[in-house]
C-alpha positions in Angstrom: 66.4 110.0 143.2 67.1 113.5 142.4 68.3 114.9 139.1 71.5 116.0 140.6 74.5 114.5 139.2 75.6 111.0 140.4 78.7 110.2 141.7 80.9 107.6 139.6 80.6 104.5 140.2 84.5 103.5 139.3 87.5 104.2 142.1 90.7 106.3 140.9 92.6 102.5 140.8 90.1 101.4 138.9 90.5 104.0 136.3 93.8 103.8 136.2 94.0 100.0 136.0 92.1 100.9 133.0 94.1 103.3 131.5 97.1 101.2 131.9 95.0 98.5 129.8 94.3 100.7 127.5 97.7 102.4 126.6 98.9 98.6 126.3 96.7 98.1 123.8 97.4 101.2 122.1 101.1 100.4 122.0 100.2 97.0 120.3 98.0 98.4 118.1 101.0 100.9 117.1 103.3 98.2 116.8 101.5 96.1 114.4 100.5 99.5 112.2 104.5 99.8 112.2 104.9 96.4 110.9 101.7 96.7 108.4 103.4 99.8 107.0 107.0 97.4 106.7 105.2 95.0 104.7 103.3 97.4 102.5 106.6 99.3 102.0 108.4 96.1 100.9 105.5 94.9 98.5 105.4 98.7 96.9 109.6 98.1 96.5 109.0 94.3 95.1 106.3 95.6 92.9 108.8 98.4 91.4 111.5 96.1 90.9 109.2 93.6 88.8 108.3 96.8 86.8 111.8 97.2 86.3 112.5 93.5 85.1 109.5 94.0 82.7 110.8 96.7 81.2 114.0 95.1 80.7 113.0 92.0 79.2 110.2 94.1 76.8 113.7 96.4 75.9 115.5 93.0 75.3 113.2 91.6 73.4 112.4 94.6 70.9 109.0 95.3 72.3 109.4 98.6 73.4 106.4 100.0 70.9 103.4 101.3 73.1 100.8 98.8 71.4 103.1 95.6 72.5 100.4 93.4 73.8 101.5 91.3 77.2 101.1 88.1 74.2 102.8 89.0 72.0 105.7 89.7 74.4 105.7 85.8 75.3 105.8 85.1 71.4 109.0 87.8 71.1 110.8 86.0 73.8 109.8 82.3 72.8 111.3 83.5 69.3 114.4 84.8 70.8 115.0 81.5 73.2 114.6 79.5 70.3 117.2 81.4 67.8 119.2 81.4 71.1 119.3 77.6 71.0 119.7 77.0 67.5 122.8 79.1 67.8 124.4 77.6 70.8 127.5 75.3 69.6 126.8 71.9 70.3 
């Protein structure tokens, strides 16, 4: 063997059978990144909204101070459910 450099080994066909494979897989790979970035899209839109809701029901229930703990939230709104039903007419 001499040190001079070797012919490949592969035909053009097979390279372009190859290639073929390969931009199939890149234009999967591209469609599920597309739907990936959907999903995270949606989560980062369903994660504002439920900000949203928090802050309206903290604003409802008089807990907009800074220090309201996530607790005593729940106890603010249990009270306010419970005066809610006392005052409904019967």
């Amino acid at each position: 063997m001499s040190s001079r450099t070797q012919e490949p080994q592969v035909t053009v066909e097979q390279l372009e059978t190859a290639f073929d494979e390969l931009v199939i897989h890149f234009d999967k790979t591209v469609a599920q990144l597309e739907q990936a970035t959907k999903l995270v899209a949606k989560q980062g839109q369903q994660h504002a909204e439920a900000i949203g809701w928090l802050k309206d029901i903290r604003k409802a229930a008089g807990a907009t101070a800074p220090g309201v703990s996530h607790h005593e939230l729940c106890l603010l709104i249990k009270d306010l459910r419970r005066r809610a039903f006392e005052q409904e007419p019967k």
